[in-house]
C-alpha positions in Angstrom: -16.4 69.2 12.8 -18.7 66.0 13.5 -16.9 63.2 15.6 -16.1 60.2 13.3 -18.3 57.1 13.8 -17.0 54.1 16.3 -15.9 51.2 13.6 -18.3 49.5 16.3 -21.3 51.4 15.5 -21.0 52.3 11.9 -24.3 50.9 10.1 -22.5 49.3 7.8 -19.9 46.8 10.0 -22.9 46.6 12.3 -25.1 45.0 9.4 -22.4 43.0 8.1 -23.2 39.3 8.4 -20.5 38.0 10.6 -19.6 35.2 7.9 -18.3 38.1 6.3 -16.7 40.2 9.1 -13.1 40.1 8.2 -10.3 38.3 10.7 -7.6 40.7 10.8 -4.6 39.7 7.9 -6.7 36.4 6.8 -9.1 37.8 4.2 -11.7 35.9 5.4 -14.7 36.4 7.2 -15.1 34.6 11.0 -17.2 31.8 10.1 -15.4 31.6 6.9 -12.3 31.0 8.7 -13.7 28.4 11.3 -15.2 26.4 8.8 -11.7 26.2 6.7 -9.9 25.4 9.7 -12.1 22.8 10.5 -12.2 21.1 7.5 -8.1 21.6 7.2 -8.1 19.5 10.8 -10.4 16.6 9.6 -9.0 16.5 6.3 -4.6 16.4 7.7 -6.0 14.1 10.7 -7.6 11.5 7.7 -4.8 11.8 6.0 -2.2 11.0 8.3 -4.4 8.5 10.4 -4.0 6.5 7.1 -0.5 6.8 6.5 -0.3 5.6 10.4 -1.6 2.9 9.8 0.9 1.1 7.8 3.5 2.5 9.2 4.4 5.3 6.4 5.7 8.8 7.1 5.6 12.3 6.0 8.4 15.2 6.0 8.3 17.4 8.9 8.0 17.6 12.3 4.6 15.2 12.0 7.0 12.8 10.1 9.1 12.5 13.2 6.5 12.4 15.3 5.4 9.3 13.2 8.5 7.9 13.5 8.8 8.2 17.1 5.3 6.8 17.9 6.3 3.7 15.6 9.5 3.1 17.7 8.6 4.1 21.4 4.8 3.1 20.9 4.7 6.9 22.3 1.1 8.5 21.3 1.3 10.7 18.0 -0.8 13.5 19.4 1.8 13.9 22.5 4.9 13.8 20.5 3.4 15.7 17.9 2.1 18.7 20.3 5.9 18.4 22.4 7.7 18.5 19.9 6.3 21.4 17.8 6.3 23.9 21.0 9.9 24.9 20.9 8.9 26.5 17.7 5.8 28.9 18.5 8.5 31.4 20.1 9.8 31.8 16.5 6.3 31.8 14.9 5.4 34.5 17.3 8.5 36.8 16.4 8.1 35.7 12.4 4.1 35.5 11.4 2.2 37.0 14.5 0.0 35.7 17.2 -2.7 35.2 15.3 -0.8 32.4 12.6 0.8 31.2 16.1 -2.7 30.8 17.8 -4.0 29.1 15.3 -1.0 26.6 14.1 -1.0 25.3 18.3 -5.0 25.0 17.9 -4.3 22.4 14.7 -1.3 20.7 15.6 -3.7 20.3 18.9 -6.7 19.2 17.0 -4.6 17.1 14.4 -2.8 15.2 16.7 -6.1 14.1 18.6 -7.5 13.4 15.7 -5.2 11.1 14.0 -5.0 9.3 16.9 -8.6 9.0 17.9 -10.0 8.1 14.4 -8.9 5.0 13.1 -11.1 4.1 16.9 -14.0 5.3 15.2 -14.0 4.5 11.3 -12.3 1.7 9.6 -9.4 3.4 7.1 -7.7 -0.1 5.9 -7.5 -1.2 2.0 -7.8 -4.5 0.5 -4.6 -6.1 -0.7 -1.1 -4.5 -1.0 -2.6 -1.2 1.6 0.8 0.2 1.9 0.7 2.0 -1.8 -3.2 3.3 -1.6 -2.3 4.9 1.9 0.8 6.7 0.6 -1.5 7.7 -2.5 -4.5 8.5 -0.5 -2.8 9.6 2.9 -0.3 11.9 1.0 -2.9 13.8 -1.5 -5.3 14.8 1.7 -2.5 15.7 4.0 -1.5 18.1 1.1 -4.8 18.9 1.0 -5.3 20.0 4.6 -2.1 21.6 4.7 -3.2 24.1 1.6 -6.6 24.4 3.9 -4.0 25.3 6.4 -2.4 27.8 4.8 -5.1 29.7 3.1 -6.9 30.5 6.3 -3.0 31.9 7.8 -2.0 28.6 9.9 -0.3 25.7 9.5 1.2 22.6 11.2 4.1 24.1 13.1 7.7 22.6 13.1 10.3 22.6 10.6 8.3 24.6 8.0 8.6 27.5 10.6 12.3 27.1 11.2 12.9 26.9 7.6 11.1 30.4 7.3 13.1 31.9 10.0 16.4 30.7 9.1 15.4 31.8 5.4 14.3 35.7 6.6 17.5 35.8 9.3 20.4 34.2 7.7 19.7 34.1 4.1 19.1 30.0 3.5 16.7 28.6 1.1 13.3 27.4 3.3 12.5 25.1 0.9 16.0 23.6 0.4 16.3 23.5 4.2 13.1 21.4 4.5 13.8 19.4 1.7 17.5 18.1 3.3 15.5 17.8 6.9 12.8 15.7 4.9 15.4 13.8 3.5 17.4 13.0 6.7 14.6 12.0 8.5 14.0 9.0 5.1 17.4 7.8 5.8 17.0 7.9 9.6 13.5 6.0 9.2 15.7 3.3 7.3 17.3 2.0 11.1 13.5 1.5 12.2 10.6 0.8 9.1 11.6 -2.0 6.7 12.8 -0.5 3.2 9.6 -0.3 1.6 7.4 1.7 4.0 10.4 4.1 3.4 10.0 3.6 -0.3 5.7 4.5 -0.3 6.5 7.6 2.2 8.3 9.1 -0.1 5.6 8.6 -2.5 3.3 10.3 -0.3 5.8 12.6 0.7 6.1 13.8 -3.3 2.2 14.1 -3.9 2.2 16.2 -1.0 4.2 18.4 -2.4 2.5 18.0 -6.0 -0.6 19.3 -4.0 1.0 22.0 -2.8 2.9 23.0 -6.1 0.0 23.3 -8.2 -2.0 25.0 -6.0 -0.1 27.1 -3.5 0.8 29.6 -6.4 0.8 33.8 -6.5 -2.2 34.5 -7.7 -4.1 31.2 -8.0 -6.0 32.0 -5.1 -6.8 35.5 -3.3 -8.2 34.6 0.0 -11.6 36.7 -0.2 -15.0 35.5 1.4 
C-alpha cells in the first residue's frame, strides 16, 4: 500500500496561494485574516479615540477603562491592557489559544492606538461634538468589533466572563453584560456630567444595532 502524502508536500496545499491557506477554526485564509484584524484595530481604535475625546464611554471592560483614564488621568492603553489580563485564563479554557492570542494582540494594538491617534489626526466636530462622537464613535467601534469577531478575536473583558458564566453556571451572557453595561452608566454618573452619560448610551445602543443586524446565524459564513 503507497504511504499517504505529507499535508506539507501534497501539490495541491503546496500551490495554494497563502491568502487562501486556511488558519485553523477561522475560515479564513492567513493574509485574509491579517488584513481583517488590521482593519478591526484601526477601525475600534478610531472609534473609541473619538468617543475619548469628549469624554463618552462604551460598555465593557474598554468602557471602564475610559472611565478610569477620565478620572486618574491614567493612560487608556495601560488600564485597558491591565485590566483585561485577568480574563485570558478563562478565554484560554473557553475559546482556545488561538481566539486568546489574538484578542491580547488587539486589546494591545487598540489600546495604543486610541491613545496615539488623536496625536496624529485631528478627530474633533464643529458645534455640539458630544452627539456626532457618540454617533460616529459608536457605529465604528461596532464596526471593528464585528471585524473582530469574524476573524475569531475580540476585545477581551466582560464579553468573555459573560460567556463563561453563561457555558458554567447557566446565566444569560448577554443579560450579564447588559446589567455590567448598565452599572458601569450609573457609576460614570459620580465622575462625567449627566449628559456625556446620556450620548454614551447612545453610542453604547448603535453599537449594539451594529452588531444586531449583522452578527446573525447565517448572514455571514466566514469563507476567503
Amino acid at each position: 500500500m503507497p504511504a499517504s502524502v505529507p499535508p506539507a508536500a501534497d501539490p495541491a496545499v503546496a500551490s495554494t496561494p497563502i491568502s487562501r491557506v486556511q488558519v485553523p477554526g477561522s475560515g479564513h485564509g492567513v493574509i485574509d485574516d491579517l488584513q481583517g484584524l488590521l482593519l478591526a484595530t484601526l477601525v475600534s481604535s478610531m472609534g473609541l479615540a473619538i468617543l475619548a475625546h469628549d469624554n463618552l464611554l462604551v460598555g465593557g471592560m474598554a468602557g471602564l477603562s475610559l472611565l478610569l483614564h477620565y478620572q486618574f488621568d491614567w493612560p487608556f492603553s495601560l488600564v485597558f491592557v491591565l485590566g483585561n489580563l485577568p480574563f485570558y485564563w478563562l478565554s484560554i479554557r473557553r475559546m482556545g489559544w488561538e481566539f486568546t492570542l489574538k484578542t491580547f494582540l488587539a486589546v494591545a494594538a487598540c489600546g495604543a492606538l486610541t491613545d496615539l491617534l488623536p496625536q496624529w489626526i485631528d478627530i474633533t466636530f464643529s458645534g455640539d461634538s458630544a452627539l456626532m462622537s457618540a454617533v460616529i464613535g459608536g457605529c465604528l467601534t461596532g464596526l471593528g468589533i464585528l471585524f473582530f469577531i469574524r476573524h475569531r478575536a475580540s476585545l477581551g473583558g466582560i464579553g468573555i466572563l459573560a460567556i463563561y458564566l453563561q457555558q458554567s453556571r447557566g446565566w444569560n451572557a448577554g443579560v450579564f453584560q447588559l446589567v455590567y453595561d448598565l452599572l458601569l452608566m450609573a457609576v460614570a454618573l459620580l465622575v462625567l456630567p449627566a449628559s456625556n452619560v446620556a450620548y454614551s448610551v447612545i453610542g453604547a445602543v448603535l453599537i449594539g444595532i451594529v452588531l444586531g443586524f449583522n452578527h446573525r446565524p447565517g448572514r455571514y459564513h466566514g469563507r476567503c
